[in-house]
C-alpha positions as CSV (number, residue, x, y, z in Angstrom):
1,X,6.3,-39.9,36.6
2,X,5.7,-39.5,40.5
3,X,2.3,-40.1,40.1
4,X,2.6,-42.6,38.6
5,X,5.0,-44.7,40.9
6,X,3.5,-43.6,43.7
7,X,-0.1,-45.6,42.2
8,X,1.8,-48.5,41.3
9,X,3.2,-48.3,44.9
10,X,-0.1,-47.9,46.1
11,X,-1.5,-50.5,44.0
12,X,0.9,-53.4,44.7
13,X,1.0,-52.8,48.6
14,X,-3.0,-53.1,48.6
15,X,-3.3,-52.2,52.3
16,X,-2.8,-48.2,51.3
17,X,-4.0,-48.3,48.5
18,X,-7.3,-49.0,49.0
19,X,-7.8,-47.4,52.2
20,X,-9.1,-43.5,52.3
21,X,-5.3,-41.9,51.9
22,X,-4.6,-44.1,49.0
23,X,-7.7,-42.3,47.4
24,X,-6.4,-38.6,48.4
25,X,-2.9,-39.1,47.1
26,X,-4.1,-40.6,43.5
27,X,-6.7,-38.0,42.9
28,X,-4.0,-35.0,43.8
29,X,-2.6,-36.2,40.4
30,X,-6.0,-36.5,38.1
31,X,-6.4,-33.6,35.5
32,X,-8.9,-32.2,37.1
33,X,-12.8,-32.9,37.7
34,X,-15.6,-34.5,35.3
35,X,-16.6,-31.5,33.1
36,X,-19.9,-30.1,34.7
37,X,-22.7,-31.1,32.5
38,X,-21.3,-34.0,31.5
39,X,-24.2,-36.5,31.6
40,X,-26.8,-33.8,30.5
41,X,-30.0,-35.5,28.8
42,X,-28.6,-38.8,29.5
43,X,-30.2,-41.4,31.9
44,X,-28.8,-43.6,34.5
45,X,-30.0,-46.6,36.6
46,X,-28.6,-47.4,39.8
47,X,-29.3,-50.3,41.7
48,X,-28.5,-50.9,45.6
49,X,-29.7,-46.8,45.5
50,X,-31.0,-47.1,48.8
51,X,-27.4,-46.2,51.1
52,X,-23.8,-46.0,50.7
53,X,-21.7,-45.7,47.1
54,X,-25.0,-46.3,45.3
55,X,-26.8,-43.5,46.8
56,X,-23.6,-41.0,46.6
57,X,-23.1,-42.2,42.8
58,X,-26.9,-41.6,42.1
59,X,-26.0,-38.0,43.8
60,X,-22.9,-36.8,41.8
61,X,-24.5,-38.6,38.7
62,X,-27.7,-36.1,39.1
63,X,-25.0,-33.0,39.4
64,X,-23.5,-34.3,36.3
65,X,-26.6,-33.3,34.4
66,X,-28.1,-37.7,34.8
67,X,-31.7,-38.5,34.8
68,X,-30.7,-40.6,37.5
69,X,-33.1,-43.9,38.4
70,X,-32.3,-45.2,42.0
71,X,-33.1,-48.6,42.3
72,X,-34.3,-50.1,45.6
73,X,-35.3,-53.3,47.2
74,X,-37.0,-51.9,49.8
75,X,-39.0,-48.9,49.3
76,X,-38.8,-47.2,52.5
77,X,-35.0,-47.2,52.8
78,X,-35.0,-45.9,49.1
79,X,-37.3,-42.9,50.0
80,X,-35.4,-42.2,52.5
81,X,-31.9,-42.1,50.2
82,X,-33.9,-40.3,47.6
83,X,-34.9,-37.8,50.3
84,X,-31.2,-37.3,51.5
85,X,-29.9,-36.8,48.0
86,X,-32.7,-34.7,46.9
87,X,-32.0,-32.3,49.6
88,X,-28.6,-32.4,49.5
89,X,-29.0,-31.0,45.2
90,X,-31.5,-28.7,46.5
91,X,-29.1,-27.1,48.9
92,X,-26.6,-26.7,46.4
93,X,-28.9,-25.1,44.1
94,X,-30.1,-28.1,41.8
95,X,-34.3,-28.8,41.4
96,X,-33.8,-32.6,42.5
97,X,-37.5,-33.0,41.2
98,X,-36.3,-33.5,37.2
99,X,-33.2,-35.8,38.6
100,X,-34.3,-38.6,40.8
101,X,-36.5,-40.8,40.6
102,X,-37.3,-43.7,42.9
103,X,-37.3,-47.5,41.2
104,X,-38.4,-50.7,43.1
105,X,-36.9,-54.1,42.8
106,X,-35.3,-57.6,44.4
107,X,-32.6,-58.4,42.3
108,X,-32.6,-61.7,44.1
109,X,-36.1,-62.4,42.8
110,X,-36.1,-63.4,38.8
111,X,-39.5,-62.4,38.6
112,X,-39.5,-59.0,40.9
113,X,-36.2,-58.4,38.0
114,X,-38.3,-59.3,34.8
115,X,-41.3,-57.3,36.0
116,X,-39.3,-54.7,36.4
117,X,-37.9,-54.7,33.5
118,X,-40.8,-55.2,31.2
119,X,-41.9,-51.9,33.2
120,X,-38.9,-50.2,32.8
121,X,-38.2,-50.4,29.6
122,X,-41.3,-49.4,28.4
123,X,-40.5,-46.2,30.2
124,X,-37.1,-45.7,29.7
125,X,-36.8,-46.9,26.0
126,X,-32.9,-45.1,25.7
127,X,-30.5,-45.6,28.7
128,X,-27.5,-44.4,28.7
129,X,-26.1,-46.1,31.8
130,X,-26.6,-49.0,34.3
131,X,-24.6,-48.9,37.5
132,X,-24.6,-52.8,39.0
133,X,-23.9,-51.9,42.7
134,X,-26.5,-53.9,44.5
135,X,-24.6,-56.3,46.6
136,X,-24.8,-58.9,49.9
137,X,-22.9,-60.7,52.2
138,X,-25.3,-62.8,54.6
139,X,-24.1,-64.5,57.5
140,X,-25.4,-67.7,56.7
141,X,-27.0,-69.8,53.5
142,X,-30.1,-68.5,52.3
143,X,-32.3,-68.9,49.7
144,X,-33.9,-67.1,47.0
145,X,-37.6,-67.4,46.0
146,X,-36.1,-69.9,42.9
147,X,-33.7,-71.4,45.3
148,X,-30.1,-69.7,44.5
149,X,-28.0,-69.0,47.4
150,X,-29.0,-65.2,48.2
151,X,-25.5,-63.3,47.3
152,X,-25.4,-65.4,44.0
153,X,-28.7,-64.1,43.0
154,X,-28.5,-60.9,44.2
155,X,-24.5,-60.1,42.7
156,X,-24.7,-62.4,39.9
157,X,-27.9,-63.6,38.6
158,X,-30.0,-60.7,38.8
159,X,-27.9,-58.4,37.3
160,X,-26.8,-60.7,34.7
161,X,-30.6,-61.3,33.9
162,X,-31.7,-57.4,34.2
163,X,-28.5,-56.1,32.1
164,X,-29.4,-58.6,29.0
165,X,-33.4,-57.6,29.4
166,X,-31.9,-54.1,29.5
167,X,-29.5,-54.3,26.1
168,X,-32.3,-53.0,23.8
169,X,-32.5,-50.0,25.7
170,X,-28.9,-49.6,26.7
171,X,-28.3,-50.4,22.3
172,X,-30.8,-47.8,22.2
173,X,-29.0,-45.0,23.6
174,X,-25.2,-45.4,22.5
175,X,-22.5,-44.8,24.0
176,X,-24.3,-46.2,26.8
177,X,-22.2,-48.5,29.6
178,X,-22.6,-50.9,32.1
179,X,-20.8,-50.8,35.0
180,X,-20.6,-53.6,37.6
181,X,-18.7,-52.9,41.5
182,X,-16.7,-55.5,42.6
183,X,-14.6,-56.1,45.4
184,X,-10.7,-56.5,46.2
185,X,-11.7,-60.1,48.0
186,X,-12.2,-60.9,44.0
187,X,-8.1,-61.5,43.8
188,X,-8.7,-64.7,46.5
189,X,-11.2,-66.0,44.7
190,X,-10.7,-68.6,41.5
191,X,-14.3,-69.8,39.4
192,X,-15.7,-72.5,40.4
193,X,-17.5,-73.3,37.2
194,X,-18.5,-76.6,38.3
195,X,-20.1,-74.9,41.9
196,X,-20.9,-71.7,41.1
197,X,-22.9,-71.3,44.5
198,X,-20.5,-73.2,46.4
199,X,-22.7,-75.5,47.3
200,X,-19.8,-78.4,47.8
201,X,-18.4,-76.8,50.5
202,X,-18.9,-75.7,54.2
203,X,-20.8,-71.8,54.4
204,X,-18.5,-68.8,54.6
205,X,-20.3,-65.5,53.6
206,X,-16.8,-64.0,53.0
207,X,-15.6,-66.5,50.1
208,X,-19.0,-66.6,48.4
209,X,-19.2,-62.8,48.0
210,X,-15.8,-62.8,46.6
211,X,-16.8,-65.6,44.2
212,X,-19.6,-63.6,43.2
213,X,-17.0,-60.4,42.6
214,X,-14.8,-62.5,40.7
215,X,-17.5,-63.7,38.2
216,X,-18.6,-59.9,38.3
217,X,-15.1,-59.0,36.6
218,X,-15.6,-61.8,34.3
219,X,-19.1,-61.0,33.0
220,X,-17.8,-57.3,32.4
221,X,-15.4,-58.8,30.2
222,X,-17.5,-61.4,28.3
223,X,-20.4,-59.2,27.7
224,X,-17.7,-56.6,26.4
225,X,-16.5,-59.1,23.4
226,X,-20.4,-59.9,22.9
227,X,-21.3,-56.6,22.6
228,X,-18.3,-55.2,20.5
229,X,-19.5,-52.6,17.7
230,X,-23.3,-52.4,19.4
231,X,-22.3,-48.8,21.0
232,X,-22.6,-50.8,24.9
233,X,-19.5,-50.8,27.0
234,X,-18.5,-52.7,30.1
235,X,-16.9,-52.4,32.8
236,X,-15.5,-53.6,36.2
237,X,-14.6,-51.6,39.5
238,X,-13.4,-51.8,43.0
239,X,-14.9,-49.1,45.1
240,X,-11.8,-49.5,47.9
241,X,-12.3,-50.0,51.9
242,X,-15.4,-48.0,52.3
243,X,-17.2,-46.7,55.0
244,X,-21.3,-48.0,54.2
245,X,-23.6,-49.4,56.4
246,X,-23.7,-52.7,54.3
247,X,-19.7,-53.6,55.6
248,X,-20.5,-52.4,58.6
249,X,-23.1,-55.1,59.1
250,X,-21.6,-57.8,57.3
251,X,-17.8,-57.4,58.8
252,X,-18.2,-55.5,61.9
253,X,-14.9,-56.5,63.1
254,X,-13.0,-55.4,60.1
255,X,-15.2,-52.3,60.3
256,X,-14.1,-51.4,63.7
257,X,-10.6,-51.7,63.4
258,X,-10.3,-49.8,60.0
259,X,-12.6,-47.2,60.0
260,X,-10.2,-44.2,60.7
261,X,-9.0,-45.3,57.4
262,X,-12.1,-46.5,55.3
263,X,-13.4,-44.3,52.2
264,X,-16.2,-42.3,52.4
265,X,-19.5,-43.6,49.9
266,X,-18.5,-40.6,47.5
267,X,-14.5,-41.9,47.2
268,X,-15.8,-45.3,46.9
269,X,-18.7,-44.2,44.0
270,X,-15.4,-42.0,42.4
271,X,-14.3,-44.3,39.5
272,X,-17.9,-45.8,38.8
273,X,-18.7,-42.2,38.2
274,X,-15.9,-41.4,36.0
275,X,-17.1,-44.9,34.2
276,X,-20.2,-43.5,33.5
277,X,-19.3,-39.8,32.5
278,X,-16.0,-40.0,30.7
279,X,-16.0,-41.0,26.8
280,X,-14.7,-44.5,25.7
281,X,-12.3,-43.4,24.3
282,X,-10.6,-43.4,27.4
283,X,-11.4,-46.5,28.4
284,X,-10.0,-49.9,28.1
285,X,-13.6,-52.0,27.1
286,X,-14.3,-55.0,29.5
287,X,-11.0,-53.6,32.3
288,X,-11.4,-54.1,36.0
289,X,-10.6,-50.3,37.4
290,X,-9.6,-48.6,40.5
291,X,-8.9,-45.5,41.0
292,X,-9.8,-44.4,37.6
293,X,-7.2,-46.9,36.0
294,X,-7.5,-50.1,34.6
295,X,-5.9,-53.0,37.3
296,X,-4.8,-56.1,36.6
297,X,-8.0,-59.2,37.0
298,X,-5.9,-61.5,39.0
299,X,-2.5,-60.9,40.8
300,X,-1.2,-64.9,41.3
301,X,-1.4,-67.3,38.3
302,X,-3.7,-70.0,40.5
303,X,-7.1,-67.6,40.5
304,X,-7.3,-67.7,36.4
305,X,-10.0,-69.4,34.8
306,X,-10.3,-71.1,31.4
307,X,-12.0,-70.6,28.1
308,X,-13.8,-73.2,29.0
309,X,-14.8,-72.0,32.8
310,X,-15.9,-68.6,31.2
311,X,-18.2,-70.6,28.9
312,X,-19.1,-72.8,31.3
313,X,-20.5,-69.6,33.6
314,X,-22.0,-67.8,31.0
315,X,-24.3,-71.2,29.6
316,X,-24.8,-71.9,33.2
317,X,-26.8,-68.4,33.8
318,X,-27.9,-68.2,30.9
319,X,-29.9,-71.6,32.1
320,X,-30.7,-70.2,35.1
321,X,-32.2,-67.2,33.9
322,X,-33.9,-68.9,30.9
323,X,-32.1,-66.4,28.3
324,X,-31.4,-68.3,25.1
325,X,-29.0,-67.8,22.8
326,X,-31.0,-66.2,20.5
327,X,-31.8,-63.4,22.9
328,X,-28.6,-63.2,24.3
329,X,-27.4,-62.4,20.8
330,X,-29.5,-60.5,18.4
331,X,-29.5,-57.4,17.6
């Protein structure tokens, strides 16, 4: 009972809840760790490996018992992560060598994400997980190889476009899930089904990444109802306030002043973790979670979108992406 108000305290104050305390007094209250061995023979894909919660996920998911796929745009900074968590395994006694593996790919690029896939899944023909924690907030507009505005492509429309080219392999494998990280700037933001690159409207790199996190929670829940009964679940996340080298270049100011109280990458990769490792039985299918809970999608009435908004979105990228309904929905 004390636990539990002090979460909902937590949870409807924001500031301490999502700051590095917030994380320390909820987990004095979970029932213990994920059972060691949890993800043994099951495999993993990570994207946005390279640093931060993806490379500290990719980590704990490899001392789970994961085959563990950490997904890079740019292959040096990947070696380098898959260097750092290698060593780290090896120190603690764990033969990295059968655990990660190195995967290349611009999720901003629709083809450098179909060629990947192709590749992948002719690989990887089960997967049991796919973590969606690439993300980026650029100072300015920028385009994509097909034109998109760069933190649309790289949050929304690749995943959306590698997650469906991935269902055969994820159907494959059940229970698999799919697990997308979004952002508390989400509760600001309200679809813009009509602009879904904001393109109407005057730059700022904050709003757009929290439109992109906001359809993030939204395609976790869609592609939950269009994948009932096919053994895939989805899911939604906030990592909290956390301490990675992508916030720090992207809000230094807001990095400076907070970081005595930020998250380290492992207490922000906590609940995507769990996500991925804990049976779905315990889970709530298409929920946005933090903290190992399920939080609510929008906290004041003005950010909630329509049936028609939500259909709107998912035709939209399925257009974009050049996925028809046909392959969106067989089986």
């Amino acid at each position: 009972m004390i636990a539990t108000a002090i979460d909902r305290v937590l949870d409807w104050t924001v500031f301490p809840g999502y700051t590095s305390l917030g994380y320390r007094l909820r987990a004095a209250a979970w029932d213990g760790d994920i059972p060691a061995g949890a993800l043994e023979g099951r495999t993993v894909l990570v994207t946005g490996a390279s640093s931060g919660i993806g490379e500290a996920a990719a980590e704990r998911l490899a001392r789970l018992g994961a085959r563990v796929h950490m997904l890079a745009r740019d292959r040096e900074r990947g070696e380098a992560a898959l260097e750092r968590a290698g060593s780290r395994l090896e120190a603690s006694g764990i033969d990295a060598g059968p655990r990660l593996e190195l995967e290349r790919c611009d999720l901003s690029d629709l083809d450098s994400v179909r060629g990947f896939a192709a590749d992948f899944a002719s690989r990887v023909p089960e997967l049991h997980g796919l973590l969606h924690n690439a993300g980026v907030l650029p100072p300015g507009r920028r385009r994509t190889p097909q034109g998109h505005e760069l933190a649309f492509a790289t949050n929304v429309v690749g995943p959306f476009l590698l997650t469906n080219l991935l269902l055969p392999s994820l159907r494959a494998g059940p229970p698999s899930r799919v697990v997308l990280a979004s952002s508390g700037g989400m509760y600001t933001a309200r679809l813009r089904a009509d602009d879904l690159e904001l393109e109407g409207r005057e730059y700022d790199g904050t709003r757009v990444y929290a439109h992109t996190k906001r359809i993030e929670v939204i395609l976790a829940e869609l592609w939950a109802q269009r994948e009932r009964g096919s053994g895939v679940s989805f899911a939604s996340f906030h990592p909290g306030w956390v301490d990675t080298p992508g916030l720090e270049t992207s809000l230094p100011r807001f990095h400076r002043l907070l970081r005595p109280l930020l998250r380290d990458a492992g207490q922000g990769a906590d609940t995507a973790v769990w996500l991925l490792a804990t049976p779905a039985s315990e889970q709530r299918p298409g929920a946005f979670w933090h903290d190992r809970r399920p939080r609510p999608a929008h906290r004041v009435p003005w950010t909630r979108e329509s049936d028609a908004e939500r259909d709107r979105l998912w035709n939209e990228l399925a257009r974009i992406t050049g996925r028809s309904e046909d392959e969106k929905g067989d089986r």
